[in-house]
C-alpha atoms as one frame of an Amber mdcrd trajectory, in Angstrom:
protein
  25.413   1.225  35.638  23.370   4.330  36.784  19.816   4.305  36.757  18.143
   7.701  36.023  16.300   9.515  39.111  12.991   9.416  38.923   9.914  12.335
  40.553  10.608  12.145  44.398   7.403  10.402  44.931   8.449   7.450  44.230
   8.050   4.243  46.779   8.325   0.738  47.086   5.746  -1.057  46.857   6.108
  -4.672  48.680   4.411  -7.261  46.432   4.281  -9.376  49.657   5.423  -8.769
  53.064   9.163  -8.290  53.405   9.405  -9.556  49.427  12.186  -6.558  48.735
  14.403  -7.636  52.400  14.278 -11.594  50.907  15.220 -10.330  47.533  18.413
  -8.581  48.999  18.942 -11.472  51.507  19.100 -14.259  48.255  21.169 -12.251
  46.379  23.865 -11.104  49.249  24.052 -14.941  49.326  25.655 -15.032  46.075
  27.430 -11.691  45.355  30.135 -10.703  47.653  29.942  -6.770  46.047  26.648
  -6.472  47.284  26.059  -3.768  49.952  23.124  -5.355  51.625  23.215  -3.070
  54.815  22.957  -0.062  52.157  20.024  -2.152  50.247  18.077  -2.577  53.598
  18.437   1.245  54.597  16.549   1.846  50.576  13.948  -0.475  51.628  13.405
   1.233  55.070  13.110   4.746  53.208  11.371   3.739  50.185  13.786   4.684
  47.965  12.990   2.397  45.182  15.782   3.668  42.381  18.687   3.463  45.323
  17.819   0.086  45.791  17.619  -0.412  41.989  20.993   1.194  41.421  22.950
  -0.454  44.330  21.872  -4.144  42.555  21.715  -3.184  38.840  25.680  -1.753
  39.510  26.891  -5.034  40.995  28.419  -7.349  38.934  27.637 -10.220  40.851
  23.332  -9.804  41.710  21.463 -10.520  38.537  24.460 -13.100  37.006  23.220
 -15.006  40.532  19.857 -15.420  39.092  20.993 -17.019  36.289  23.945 -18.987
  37.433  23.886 -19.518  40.901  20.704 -19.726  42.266  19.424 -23.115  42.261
  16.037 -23.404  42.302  14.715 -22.222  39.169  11.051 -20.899  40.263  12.660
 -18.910  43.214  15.592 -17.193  40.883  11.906 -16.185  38.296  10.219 -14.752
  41.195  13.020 -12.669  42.684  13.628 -11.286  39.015  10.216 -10.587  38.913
   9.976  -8.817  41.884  13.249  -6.667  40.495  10.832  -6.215  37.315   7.938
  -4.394  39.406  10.717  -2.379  41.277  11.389  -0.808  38.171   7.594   0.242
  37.900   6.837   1.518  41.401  10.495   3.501  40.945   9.103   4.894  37.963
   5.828   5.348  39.023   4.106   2.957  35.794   5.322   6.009  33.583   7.003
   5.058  30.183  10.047   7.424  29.753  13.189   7.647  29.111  14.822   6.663
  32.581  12.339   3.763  32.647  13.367   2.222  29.258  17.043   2.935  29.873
  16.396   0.734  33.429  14.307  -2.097  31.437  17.013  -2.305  28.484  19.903
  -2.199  31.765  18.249  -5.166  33.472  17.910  -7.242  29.895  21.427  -6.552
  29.280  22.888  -7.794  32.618  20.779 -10.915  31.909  21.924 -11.543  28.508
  26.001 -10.706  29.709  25.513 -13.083  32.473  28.031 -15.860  32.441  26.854
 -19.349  31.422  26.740 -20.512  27.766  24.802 -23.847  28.179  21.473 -24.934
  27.179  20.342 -24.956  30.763  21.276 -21.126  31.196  20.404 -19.700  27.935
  16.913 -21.200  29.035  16.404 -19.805  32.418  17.884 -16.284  30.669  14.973
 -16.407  28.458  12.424 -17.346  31.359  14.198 -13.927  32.869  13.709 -11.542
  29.842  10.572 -13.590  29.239   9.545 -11.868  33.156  10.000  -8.520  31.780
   8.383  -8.632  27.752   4.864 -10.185  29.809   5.291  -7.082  32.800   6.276
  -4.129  30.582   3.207  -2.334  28.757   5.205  -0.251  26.628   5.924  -1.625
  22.910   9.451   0.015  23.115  10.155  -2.211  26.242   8.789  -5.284  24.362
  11.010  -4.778  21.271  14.143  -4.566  23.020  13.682  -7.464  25.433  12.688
  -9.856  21.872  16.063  -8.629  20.528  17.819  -9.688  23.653  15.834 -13.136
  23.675  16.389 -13.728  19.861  20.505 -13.341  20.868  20.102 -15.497  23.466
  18.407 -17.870  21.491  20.892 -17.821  18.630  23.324 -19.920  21.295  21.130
 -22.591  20.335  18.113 -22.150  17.971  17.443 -25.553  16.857  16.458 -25.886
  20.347  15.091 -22.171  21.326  13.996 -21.231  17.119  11.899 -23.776  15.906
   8.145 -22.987  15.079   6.487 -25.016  18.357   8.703 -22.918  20.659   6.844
 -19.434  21.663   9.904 -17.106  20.393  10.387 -19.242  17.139   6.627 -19.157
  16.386   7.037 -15.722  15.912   9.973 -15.959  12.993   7.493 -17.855  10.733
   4.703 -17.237   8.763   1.454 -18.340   9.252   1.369 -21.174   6.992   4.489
 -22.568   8.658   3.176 -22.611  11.776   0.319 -25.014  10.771   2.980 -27.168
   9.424   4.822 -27.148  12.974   7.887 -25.960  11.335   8.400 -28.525   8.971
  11.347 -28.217   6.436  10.513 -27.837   2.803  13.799 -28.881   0.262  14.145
 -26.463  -2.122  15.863 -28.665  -4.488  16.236 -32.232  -6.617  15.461 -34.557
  -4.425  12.457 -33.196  -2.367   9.552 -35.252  -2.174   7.522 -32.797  -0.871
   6.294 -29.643  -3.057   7.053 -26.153  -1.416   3.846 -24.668  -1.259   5.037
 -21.613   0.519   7.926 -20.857  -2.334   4.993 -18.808  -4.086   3.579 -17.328
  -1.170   5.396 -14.093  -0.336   3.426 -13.567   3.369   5.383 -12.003   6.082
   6.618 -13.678   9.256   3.854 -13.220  12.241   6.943 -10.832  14.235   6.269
  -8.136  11.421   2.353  -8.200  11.679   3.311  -7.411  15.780   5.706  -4.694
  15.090   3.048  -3.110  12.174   0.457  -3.543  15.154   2.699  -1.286  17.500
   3.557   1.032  14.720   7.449   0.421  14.892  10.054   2.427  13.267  12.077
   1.537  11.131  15.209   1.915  12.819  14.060  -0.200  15.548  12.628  -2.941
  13.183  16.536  -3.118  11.283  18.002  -3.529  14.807  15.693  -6.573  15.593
  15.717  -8.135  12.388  19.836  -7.530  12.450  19.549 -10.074  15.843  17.378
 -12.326  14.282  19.792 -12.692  11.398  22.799 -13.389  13.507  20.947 -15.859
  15.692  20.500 -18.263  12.407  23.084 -20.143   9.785  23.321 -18.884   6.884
  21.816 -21.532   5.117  18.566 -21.071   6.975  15.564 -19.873   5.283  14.445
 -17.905   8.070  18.031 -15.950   7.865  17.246 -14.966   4.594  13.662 -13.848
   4.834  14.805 -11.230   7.308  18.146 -10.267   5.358  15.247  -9.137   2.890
  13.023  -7.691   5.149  16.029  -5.552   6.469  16.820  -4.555   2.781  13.380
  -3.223   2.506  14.204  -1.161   5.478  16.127   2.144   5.665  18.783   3.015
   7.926  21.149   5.532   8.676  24.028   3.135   8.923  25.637   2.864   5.884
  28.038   0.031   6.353  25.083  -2.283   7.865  23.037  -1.195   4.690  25.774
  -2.341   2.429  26.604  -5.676   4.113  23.074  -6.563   4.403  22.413  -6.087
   0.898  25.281  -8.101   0.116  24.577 -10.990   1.902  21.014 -11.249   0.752
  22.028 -11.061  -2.554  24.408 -13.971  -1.571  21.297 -15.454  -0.111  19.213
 -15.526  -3.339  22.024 -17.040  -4.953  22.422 -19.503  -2.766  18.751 -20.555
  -2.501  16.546 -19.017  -5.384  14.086 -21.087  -4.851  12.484 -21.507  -1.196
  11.907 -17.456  -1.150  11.334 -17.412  -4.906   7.986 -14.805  -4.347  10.044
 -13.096  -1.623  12.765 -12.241  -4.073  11.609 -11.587  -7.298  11.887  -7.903
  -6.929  15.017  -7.637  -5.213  16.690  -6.095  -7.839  14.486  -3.195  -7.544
  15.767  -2.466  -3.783  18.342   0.120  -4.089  20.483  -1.189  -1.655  21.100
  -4.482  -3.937  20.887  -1.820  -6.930  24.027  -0.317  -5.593  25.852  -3.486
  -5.911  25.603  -3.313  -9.314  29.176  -0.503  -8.301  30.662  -1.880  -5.228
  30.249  -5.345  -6.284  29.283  -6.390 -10.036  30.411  -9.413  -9.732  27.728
 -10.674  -7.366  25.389  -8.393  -9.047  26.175  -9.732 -12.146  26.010 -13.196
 -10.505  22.576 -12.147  -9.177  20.784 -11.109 -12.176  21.635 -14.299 -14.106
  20.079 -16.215 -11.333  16.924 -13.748 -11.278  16.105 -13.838 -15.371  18.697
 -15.844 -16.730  19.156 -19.565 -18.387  21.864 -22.071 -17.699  23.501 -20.591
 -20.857  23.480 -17.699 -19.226  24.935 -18.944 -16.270  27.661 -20.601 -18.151
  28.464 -17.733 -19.915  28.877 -15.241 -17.157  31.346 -17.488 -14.954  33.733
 -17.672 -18.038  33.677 -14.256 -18.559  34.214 -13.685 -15.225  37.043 -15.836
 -13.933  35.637 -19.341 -14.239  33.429 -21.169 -11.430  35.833 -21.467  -8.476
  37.089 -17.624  -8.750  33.006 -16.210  -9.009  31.703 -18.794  -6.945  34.488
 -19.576  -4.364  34.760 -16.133  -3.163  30.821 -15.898  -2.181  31.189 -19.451
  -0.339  28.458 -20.642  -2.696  28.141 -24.246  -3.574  29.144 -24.931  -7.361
  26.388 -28.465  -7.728  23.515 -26.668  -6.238  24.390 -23.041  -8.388  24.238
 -25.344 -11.062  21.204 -27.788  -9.882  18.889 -24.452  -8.936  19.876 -22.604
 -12.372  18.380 -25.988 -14.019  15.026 -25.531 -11.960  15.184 -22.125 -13.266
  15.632 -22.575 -16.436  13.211 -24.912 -17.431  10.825 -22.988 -15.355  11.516
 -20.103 -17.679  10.920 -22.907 -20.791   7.740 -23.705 -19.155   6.664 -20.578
 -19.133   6.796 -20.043 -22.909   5.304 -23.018 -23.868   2.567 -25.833 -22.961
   3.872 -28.971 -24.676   7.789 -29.047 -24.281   9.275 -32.235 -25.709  12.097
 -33.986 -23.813  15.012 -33.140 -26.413  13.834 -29.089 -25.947  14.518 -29.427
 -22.241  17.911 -31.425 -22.369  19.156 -28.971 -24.945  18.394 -26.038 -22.741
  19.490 -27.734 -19.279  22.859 -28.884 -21.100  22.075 -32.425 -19.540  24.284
 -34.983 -21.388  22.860 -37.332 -24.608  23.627 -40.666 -23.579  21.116 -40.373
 -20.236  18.801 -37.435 -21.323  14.979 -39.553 -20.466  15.842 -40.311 -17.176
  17.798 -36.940 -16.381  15.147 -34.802 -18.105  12.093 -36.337 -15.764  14.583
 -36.055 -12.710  14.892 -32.361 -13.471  10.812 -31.947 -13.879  10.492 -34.009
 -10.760  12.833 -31.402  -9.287  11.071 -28.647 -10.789   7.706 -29.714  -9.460
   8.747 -30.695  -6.437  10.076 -26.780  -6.297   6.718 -25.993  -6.202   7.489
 -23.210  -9.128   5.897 -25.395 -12.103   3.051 -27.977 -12.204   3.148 -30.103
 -14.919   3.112 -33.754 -15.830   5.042 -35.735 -18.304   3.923 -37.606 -21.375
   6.305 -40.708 -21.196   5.040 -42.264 -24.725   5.499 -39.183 -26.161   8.138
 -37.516 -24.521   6.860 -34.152 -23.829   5.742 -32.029 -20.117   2.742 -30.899
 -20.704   2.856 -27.716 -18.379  -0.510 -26.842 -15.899   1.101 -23.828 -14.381
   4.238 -22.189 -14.072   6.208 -19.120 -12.632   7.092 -16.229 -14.504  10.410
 -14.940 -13.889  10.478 -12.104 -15.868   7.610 -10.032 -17.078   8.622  -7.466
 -19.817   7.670  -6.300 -22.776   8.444  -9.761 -24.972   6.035 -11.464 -22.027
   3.338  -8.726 -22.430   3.588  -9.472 -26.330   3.562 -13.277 -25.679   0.720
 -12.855 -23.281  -1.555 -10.785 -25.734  -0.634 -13.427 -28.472  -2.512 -16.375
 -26.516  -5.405 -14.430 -25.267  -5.723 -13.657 -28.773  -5.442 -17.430 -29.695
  -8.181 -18.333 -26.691 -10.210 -16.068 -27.835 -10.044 -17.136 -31.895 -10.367
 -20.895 -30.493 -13.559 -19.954 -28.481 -15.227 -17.884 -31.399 -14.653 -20.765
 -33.662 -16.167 -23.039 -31.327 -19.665 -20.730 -30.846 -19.825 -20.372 -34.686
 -19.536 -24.559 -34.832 -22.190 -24.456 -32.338 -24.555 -21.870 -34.183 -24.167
 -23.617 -37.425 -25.068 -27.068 -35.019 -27.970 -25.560 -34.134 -29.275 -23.652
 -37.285 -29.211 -27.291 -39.292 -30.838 -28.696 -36.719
C-alpha cells in the first residue's frame, strides 16, 4: 500500500515529546515486518509520508491495534497519533493523496483479523478516531461506510437507535422512541404511528447538509443495507432510498430494485408512506420486463384486493411457485393483503357492516364476528385506518383511513361527498333561517 507524496514541506509534527519514536516502539512489539530502524531514521528527518508508508505497507502494524495490543486507551491513542500523521504529511490540505491515505488507514482497520464483539468494537473506536479528526465530508463518508460494515458483524449490538452510529439509521421520531419496534401486523398492540410518516432517516439530512453525490450516497446506503436482515425495516428504508438514487452500475441498479420490490411485498405495511410511489421509480418500472412476475406480484400488493391477490397466484403458478421463489412468507402475504384490503373498503365507505368485510377478506362463515374484529384490530393496530366497531350493530364505523390508490374513480368519489357535505350543510343553514324567521 503506497501512500501518495505529498509538497516537500512536509514535517512531523510531535503531538508530545517522542509520541512518533513510542508509536514505532509499540508497534515493532507486535509486527515482526516492521522496519523500525527505517521508521526512526523518518522521524529523525521529518519525513512524515516515509514513516506513513513503511507502517500503512505492513501487514502486521495497524491489525496490532486492534488485536494485539492490550490496553484499549493506549491502542486509541497510538491510532490517533497515526491519524494526525496523515495531516502534518499532508499539510491539513484535502486532496487526493490525503483521502486515498484516510480511506488506506480505514481499510486496514476494517481487514484486520478478529471477528468478535470485543474487536468489531475497538475497530469502531479506531475509525471512530478518524470521522471526529478529518474535516473533510469526503473523509467522513467513507469512514461511516467502513463503520456501518463493521457494525453489520453485529448490529443488534452496534445498530440500535441508543448507539451513536445506529442513531443515525433512524428517523427522528424513532429516536424519541429509543428504537422501539413497531409490529406491522395482526397481533400488534401498539399502533404504528410512523407507517404514515414518510420522514427520512437523520444520515440523509447529514449527507444533504454536506451536499453529497449521489454516487457516494448509493455506496453508503449499499453498506447500510448489507449490514441489516432482510426482514429489518431499516434494510428496507434504504433499499428505497437507493432506488431513488441513480447510478452508473447497472447490475447494482437492477438488484436493488428487485429486492425492494421484494421488500414491499414482504412488509407493505411498516413503510406504507415510504412506498406508495414506488411504482413510479423506473428502476422498479423496469421490472415490469426482467421480472413480471414480482412486478405483477407488486402491483397487486400496491392497489389490489385479496381477490386480486388470489387471482394473480393462480394465474401465475399457484402460491408456492410465485411466492417460494421470492422467499416470501405465504400467512403474512396473505395476513398483510387482508390489512390492505379492508383498508381499501374503508376508504370507500364510512359505515361498513361486518358481512361486507368477511365477504371481501374471504374469512370463513362459521367464525366471521370474531375474525372480522381481529382483522380491524389488525388494521388499526397498522396504524393505516382508525375506526371503531359497532358490536350491536355489526358495522366499523371508519374515522380515517389510507388511500391506496388515487385515480380518476377516487377523484369522482371524492367530488361526490364534498358535494354531499356541502348539500347536508346548506340544508342545515336553510333549517336554521327558517328557525329564526318564525321566531
Amino acid at each position: 500500500m503506497t501512500v501518495p507524496a505529498p509538497p516537500l514541506s512536509s514535517r512531523l509534527v510531535n503531538v508530545a515529546e517522542d509520541a512518533e519514536l513510542r508509536l514505532v516502539s509499540l508497534l515493532g512489539e507486535h509486527s515482526s515486518g516492521l522496519n523500525v530502524a527505517q521508521c526512526e531514521a523518518c522521524i529523525s528527518n521529518g519525513d512524515a509520508v516515509q514513516l506513513l508508508q513503511l507502517i500503512l505497507s505492513d501487514k502486521e502494524s495497524i491489525p496490532a491495534l486492534v488485536t494485539q495490543v492490550q490496553d484499549v486507551e493506549e491502542a486509541v491513542g497510538s491510532f490517533t497519533l497515526l491519524v494526525a500523521l496523515i495531516s502534518s504529511a499532508y499539510n491539513d490540505q484535502d486532496t487526493a493523496a490525503t483521502q486515498a491515505a484516510v480511506a488506506a488507514l480505514g481499510k486496514s482497520v476494517v481487514q484486520a483479523g478478529g471477528a468478535t464483539e470485543a474487536a468489531c468494537s475497538r475497530k469502531l473506536r479506531l475509525l471512530a478516531v478518524i470521522y471526529n479528526l478529518r474535516a473533510p465530508v469526503m473523509d467522513k463518508v467513507g469512514i461511516l461506510r467502513q463503520m456501518v460494515t463493521v457494525a453489520g458483524n453485529f448490529p443488534l449490538v452496534f445498530l440500535r437507535a441508543r448507539d451513536p452510529l445506529g442513531n443515525l439509521l433512524v428517523t427522528e421520531d424513532e429516536a424519541e422512541d429509543d428504537g422501539a419496534t413497531e409490529s406491522s401486523g395482526s397481533g400488534s398492540t401498539v399502533p404504528n404511528r410512523l407507517a404514515l410518516q414518510p420522514s427520512n432517516p437523520r444520515i440523509v439530512q447529514l449527507l444533504d447538509s454536506w451536499q453529497i453525490g449521489a454516487e457516494h450516497r448509493f455506496a453508503l446506503y449499499q453498506a447500510i443495507v448489507q449490514a441489516f436482515p432482510s426482514s429489518d425495516k431499516c434494510k428496507q428504508r434504504f433499499l428505497l432510498l437507493m432506488v431513488e438514487c441513480p447510478s452508473k452500475n447497472k447490475a447494482d441498479v437492477a438488484s436493488t430494485a428487485k429486492e425492494a420490490a421484494t421488500g414491499a411485498i414482504r412488509d407493505p405495511i411498516s413503510l406504507f408512506a415510504h412506498q406508495r410511489n414506488i411504482l413510479n421509480a423506473p428502476s422498479i418500472s423496469a421490472l415490469a420486463k426482467s421480472e413480471p412476475v414480482l412486478f405483477g406480484l407488486l402491483k397487486v400488493f400496491q392497489d389490489g384486493k385479496i381477490s386480486d391477490y388470489d387471482a394473480f397466484l393462480q394465474a401465475n403458478g399457484g402460491q408456492d411457485k410465485v411466492l417460494g421463489q421470492f422467499n416470501l412468507d405465504p400467512a403474512l402475504c396473505r395476513r398483510n393483503m387482508q390489512i390492505l384490503s379492508l383498508c381499501s373498503l374503508a376508504s370507500e365507505h364510512e359505515e361498513i357492516p361486518y358481512q361486507n368485510i368477511a365477504e371481501t377478506l374471504q374469512i370463513d362463515a362459521s367464525n366471521s364476528t370474531k375474525q372480522v374484529e381481529a382483522q380491524v384490530i389488525a388494521a388499526v393496530n397498522s396504524g393505516l385506518l382508525q375506526a371503531k366497531m359497532d358490536q350491536l350493530s355489526q358495522k366499523v364505523l371508519v374515522e380515517r383511513c389510507v388511500v391506496r390508490k388515487f385515480d380518476v374513480p377516487q377523484w369522482k368519489a371524492l367530488q361526490q361527498r364534498l358535494q354531499s357535505w356541502k348539500d347536508n350543510l346548506g340544508s342545515i343553514i336553510t333549517a336554521y333561517e327558517e328557525a329564526q324567521s318564525s321566531a
